[in-house]
C-alpha positions in Angstrom: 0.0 0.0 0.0 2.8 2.5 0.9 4.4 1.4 -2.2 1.8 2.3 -4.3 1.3 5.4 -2.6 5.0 6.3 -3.3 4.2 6.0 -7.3 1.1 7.8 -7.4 3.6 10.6 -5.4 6.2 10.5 -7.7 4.0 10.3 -10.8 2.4 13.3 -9.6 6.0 15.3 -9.2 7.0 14.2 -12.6 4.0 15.7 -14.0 4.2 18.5 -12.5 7.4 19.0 -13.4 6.4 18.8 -17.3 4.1 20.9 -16.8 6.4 23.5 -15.3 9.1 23.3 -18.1 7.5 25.1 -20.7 6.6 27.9 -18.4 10.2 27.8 -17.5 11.8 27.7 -20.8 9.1 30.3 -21.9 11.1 33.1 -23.8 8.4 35.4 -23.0 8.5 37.7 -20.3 4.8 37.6 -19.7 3.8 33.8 -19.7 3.7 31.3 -22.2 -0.3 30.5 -22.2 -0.6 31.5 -26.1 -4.7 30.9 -27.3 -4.6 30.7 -31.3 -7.9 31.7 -33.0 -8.8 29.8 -36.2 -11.4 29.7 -39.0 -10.9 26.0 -38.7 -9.0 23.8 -36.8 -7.8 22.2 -39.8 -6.4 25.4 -41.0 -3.9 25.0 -38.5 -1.3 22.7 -40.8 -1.6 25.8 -43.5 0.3 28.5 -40.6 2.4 25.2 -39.5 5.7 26.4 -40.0 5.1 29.8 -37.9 2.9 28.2 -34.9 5.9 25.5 -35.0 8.1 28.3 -34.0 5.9 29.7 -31.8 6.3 26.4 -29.6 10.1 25.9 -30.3 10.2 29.3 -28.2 8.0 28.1 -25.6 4.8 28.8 -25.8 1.7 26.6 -24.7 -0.7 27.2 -27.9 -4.1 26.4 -27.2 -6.3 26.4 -30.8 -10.0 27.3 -30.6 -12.5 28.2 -33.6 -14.3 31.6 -33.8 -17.3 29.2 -32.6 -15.8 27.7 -30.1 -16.7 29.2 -26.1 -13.7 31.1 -24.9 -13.2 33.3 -22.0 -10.0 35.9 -22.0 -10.5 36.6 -18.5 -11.7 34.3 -15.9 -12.6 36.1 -12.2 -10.6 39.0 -13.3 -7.6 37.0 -14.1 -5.8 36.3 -17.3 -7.2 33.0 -18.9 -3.9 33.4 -21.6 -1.2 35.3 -22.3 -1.3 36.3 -25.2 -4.2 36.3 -28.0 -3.2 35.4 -32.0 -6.3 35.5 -34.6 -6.3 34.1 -37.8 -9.6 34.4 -38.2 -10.3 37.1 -40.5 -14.2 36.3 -40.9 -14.9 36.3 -37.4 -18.3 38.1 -36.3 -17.5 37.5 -33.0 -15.3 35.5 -30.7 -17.4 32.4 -29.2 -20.6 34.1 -29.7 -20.3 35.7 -26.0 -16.6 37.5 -26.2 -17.1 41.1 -28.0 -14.9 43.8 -28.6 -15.0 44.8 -25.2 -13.8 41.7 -23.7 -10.8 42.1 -25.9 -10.1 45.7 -24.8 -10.3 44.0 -21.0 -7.9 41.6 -22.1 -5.2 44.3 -22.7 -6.4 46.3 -19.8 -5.6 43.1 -18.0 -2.4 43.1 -19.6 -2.7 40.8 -22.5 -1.1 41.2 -26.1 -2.8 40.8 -29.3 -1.9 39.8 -32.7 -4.5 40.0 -35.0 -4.2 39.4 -38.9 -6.9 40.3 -41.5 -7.5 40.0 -44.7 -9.3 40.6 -48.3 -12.6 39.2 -46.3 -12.4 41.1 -43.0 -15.4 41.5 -41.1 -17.3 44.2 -39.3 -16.2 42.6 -35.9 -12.4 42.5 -36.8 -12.7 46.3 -38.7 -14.7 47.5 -35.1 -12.2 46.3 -32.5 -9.4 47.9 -35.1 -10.9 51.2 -35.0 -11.0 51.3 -31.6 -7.0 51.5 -31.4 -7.6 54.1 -34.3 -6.8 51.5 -37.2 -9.4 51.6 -39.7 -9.4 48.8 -42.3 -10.6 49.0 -45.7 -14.1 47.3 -46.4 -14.6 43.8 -47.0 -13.7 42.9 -50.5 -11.3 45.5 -50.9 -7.1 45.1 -51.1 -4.0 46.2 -51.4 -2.4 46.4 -54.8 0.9 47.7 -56.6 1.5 47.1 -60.0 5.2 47.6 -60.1 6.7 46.6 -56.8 4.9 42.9 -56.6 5.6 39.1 -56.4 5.2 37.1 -59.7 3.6 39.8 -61.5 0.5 39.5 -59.1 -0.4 43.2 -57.8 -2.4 41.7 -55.2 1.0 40.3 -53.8 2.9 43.3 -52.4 6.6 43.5 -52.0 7.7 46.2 -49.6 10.9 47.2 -47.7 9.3 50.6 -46.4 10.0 49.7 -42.5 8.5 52.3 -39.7 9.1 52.7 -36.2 12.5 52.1 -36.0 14.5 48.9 -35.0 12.6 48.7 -31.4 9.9 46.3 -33.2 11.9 45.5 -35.9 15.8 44.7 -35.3 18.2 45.9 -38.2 19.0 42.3 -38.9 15.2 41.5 -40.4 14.7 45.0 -42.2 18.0 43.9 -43.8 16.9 39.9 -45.1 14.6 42.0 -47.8 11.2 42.9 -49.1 8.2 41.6 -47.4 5.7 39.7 -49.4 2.0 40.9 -48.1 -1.4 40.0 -49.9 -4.4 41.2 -48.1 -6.4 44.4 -47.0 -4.7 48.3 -46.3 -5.1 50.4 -43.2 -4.9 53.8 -42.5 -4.4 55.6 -39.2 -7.1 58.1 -38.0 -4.5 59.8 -35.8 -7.0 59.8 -32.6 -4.7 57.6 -30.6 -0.9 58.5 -30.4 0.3 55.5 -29.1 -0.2 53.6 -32.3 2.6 53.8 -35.1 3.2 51.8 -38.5 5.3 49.2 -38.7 5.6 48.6 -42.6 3.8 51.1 -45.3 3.3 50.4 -48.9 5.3 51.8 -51.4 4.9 55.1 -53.3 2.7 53.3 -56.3 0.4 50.9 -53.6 -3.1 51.4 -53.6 -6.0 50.9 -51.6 -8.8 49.8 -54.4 -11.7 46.8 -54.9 -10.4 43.6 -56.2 -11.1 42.7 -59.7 -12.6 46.4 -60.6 -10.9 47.5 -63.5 -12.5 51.4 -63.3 -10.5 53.9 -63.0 -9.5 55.1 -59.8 -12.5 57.3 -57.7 -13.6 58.1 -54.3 -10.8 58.9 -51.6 -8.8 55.4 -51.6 -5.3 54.9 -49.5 -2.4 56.0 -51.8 1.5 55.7 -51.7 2.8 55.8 -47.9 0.0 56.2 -45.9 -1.1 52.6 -46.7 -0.1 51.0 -43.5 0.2 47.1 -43.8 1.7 46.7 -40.0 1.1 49.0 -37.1 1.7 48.1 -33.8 0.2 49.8 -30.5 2.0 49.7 -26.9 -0.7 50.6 -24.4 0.5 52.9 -21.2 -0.2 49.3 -19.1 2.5 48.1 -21.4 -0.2 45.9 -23.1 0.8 45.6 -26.9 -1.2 44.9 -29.7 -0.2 44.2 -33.9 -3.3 45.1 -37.1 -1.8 43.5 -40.3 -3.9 43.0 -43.0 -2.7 39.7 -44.8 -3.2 36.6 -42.9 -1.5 34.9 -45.9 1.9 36.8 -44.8 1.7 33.9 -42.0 1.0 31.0 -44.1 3.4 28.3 -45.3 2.4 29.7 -49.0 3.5 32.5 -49.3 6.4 32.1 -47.6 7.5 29.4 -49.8 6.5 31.6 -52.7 9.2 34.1 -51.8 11.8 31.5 -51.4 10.9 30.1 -54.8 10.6 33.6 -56.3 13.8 35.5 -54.4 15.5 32.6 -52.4 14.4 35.1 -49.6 13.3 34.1 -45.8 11.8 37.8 -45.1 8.8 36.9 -44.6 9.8 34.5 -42.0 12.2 36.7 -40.4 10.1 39.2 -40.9 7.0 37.7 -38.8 9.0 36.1 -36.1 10.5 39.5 -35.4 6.8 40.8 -35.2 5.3 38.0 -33.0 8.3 38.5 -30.7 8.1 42.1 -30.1 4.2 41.6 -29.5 4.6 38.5 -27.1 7.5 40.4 -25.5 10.2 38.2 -26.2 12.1 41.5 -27.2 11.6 45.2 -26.3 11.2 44.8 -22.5 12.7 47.6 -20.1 13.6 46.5 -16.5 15.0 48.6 -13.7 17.0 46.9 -11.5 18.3 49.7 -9.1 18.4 53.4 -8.5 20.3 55.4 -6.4 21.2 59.2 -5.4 23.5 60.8 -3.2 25.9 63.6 -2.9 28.6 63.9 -5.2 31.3 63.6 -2.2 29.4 60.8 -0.4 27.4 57.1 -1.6 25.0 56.9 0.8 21.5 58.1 -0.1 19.2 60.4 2.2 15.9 61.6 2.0 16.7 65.5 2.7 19.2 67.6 0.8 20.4 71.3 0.9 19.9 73.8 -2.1 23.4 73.8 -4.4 24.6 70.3 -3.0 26.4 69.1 -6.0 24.1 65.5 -6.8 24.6 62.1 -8.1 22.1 59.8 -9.7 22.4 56.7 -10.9 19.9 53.9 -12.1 20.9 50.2 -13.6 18.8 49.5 -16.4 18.5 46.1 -18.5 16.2 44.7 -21.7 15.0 41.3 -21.8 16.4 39.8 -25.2 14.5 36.7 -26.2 15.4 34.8 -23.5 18.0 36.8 -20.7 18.4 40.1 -19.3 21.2 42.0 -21.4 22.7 46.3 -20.5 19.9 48.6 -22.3 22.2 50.9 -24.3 20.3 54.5 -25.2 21.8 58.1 -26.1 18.6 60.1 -25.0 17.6 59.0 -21.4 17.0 61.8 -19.3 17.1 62.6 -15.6 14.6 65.4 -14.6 14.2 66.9 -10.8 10.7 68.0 -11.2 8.4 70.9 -8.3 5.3 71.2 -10.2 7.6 72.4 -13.3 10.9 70.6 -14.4 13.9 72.3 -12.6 16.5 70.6 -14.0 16.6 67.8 -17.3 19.9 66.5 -18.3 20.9 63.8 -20.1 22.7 60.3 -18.7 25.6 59.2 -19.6 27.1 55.8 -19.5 29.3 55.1 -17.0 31.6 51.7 -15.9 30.2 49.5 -13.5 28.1 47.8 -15.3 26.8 44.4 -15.1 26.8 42.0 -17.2 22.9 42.4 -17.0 22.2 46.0 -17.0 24.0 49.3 -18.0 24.5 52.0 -15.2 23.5 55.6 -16.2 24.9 58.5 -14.4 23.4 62.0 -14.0 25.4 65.1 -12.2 23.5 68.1 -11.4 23.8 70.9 -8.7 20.2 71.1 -7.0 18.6 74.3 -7.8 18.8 77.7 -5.1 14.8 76.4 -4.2 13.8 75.0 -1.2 10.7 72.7 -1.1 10.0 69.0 -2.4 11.3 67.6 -5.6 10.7 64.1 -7.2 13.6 63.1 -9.1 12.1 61.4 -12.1 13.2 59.2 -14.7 10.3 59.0 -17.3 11.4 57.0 -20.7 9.1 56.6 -23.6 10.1 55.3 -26.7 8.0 53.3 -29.2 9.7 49.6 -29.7 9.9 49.4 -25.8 8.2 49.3 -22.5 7.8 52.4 -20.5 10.0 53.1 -17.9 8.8 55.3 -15.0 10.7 56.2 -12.4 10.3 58.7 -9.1 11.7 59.4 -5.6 10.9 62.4 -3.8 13.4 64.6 -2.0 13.4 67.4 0.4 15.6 70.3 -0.3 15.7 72.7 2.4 17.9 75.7 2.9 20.7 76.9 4.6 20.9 76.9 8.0 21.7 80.2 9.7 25.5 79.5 10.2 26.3 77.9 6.8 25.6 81.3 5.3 29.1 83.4 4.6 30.1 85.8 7.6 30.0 88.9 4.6 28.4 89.0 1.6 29.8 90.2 -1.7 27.3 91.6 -3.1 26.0 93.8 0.4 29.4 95.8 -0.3 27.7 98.9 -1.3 25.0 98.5 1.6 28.2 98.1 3.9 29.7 100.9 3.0 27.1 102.6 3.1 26.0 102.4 7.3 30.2 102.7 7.9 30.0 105.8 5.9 27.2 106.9 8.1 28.7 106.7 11.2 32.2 108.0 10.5 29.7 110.9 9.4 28.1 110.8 12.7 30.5 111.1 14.7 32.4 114.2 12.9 29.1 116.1 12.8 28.8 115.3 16.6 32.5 116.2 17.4 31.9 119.4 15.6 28.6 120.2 16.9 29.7 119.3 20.6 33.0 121.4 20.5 32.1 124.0 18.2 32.0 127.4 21.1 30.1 130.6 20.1 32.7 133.4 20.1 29.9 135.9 20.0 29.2 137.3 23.6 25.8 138.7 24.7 25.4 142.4 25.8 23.3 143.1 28.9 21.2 146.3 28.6 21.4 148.1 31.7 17.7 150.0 32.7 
């Protein structure tokens, strides 16, 4: 009987064990619980080399159909990780999960990748518009008659890369042109925190598939179709609007290697799905610090004109370890209602070999009251780092003033001047005798 008992133990530590590793191993910094919407489930095997990847890096994929019940959020906790839709013709997600359940998701936390295409629906085109992405209509694409894949202008090649290489690492944007065949965006401009990713090229079009008529209405032109944008919420949430589900597919990927011997399109999307799953792009403070610029240790009250240190560690989460952040433009502010001070960081040695130390050296301003000395870094690509200690600057005390000051000369001389004049308009007055002598007038 104990025997048996010591099995079932074990069997239930080695299976919790697997279940642990993936979690473990995940390269994501946010979990590894990954729920992949499909038209089908067969559809699956036609996106099998990217969801492949997807659980070579970690993730726990769970696959459900547009029909299929699905909660985001159970008793106001995550349910997944991360959300991926490949279901372009979804009119809504499990008949009972709406736009709004998505927007919770994120408020909760949760990152989205969501890829149209030529048959998008009203659902996918509403929860767009709400991060300020607005699709074309249903039946409509992107096209380019010069810059294309096997003379197809519904089969896009474009290289024009936006946002910098915080989404996108220099090594992708290099591997080439990015095949894309599905529906444009454009962005309304009502939300700031959204940017493009990749943008057509000067001759792409917005415009109805298969109408031949000329050219009418007010259709996307040139640059401002967006094929990629990418939003980071001020939670940190993230979310990705492309409009070619096909840019995912086994397909068209080996259409470009058959056309260009190229991999962009696979380099190209696993960049994407990493910045979005945060794999990449992930800011981390790991220690702050101020103090006097003769002294290390840190206190809570300073003097005005104390000559200041600050310093703060700060590392980025690179696929799968902590590595230094390197940046020219962080800024260190000491803030009273109104900035005081901003100056820039610089890098300095001691460094880990996790994070980069940034030092600031500033003279506290000739204002007494309460400062927060704030770090507050915002850059799209990466996760917002916001930072704050507050301070108490006070002023001199009454005997660290200078025994005479310079600039009271004048007012000096002036009350010395006073009484050396004083005292000769006394001694003259006092000793000063009338010489004049006063007659008597005898009656």
């Amino acid at each position: 009987m104990k025997g048996l008992q010591l099995l079932t133990l074990c069997f239930g530590l080695l299976l919790s064990l697997f279940s642990v590793v993936p979690a473990v191993y995940a390269r994501s910094i946010a979990g590894s619980r990954l729920l992949v919407v499909l038209d089908t489930l067969d559809s699956k095997e036609s996106y099998s080399n990217f969801l492949e990847s997807l659980q070579e890096r970690g993730f726990r994929i769970s696959y459900k159909t547009a029909k299929d019940d699905m909660n985001l959020v159970v008793y106001e906790e995550l349910a997944y990780d991360h959300l991926l839709v490949l279901a372009p013709q979804v009119k809504s997600f499990g008949g009972v999960l709406e736009v709004g359940d998505v927007i919770d998701f994120m408020d909760k936390g949760g990152n989205v990748l969501l890829a149209a295409s030529s048959d998008i629906s009203e659902a996918i085109r509403d929860l767009a518009y709400e991060f300020s992405a607005d699709f074309d209509e249903s039946g409509m694409g992107a096209l380019d008659n010069f810059h294309n894949l096997n003379n197809d202008p519904t089969t896009i090649l474009s290289s024009h890369f936006r946002g910098g290489k915080g989404i996108i690492p220099v090594e992708a944007q290099s591997s080439g042109p990015v095949a894309f065949r599905g529906v444009a965006h454009r962005l309304t401009g009502k939300n700031p925190l959204i940017q493009p990713v990749l943008t057509g090229n000067p001759t792409t079009y917005g415009y109805e598939l298969g109408d031949t008529a000329p050219i009418g209405g007010n259709p996307i032109l040139g640059t401002s179709v967006v094929l990629v944008s990418a939003l980071q919420a001020r939670n940190n949430a993230r979310i990705v609007f492309t409009g070619s589900r096909d840019m995912f597919s086994n397909s068209l990927i080996q259409e470009m290697s058959d056309a260009h011997n190229s991999s962009a399109n696979m380099h190209f999307i696993t960049a994407l799905s990493k910045w979005v799953f945060k794999e990449t792009g992930v800011l981390k403070v790991e220690s702050r610090k101020h103090h006097r610029a003769n002294e290390s240790e840190q206190h809570g009250i300073y003097r005005i004109k104390d000559e200041m240190v600050y310093e703060i560690d700060i590392s980025e989460w690179r696929e799968n370890a902590w590595v230094p952040f390197i940046a020219d433009d962080l800024q260190f502010e000491a803030v009273m209602l109104d900035p005081y001070i901003r100056t820039t960081f610089k890098r300095t040695e001691g460094s880990s070999a996790t994070a980069q130390r940034y030092i600031a050296q500033f003279q506290l301003p000739d204002k007494y009251g309460v400062f927060a000395f704030k770090v507050d870094y915002k850059r799209h690509g990466y996760t917002w780092l916001s930072e704050a200690d507050t301070v108490q600057v006070r002023p001199f005390r009454h005997d660290q003033y200078p025994r005479f000051l310079s600039a009271a000369w004048p007012y000096y001389a002036n009350v010395f001047s006073l009484l050396v004049a004083f005292t000769v308009f006394s001694t003259v007055f006092l000793w000063n005798k009338d010489s004049r002598r006063t007659k008597v007038k005898m009656t």
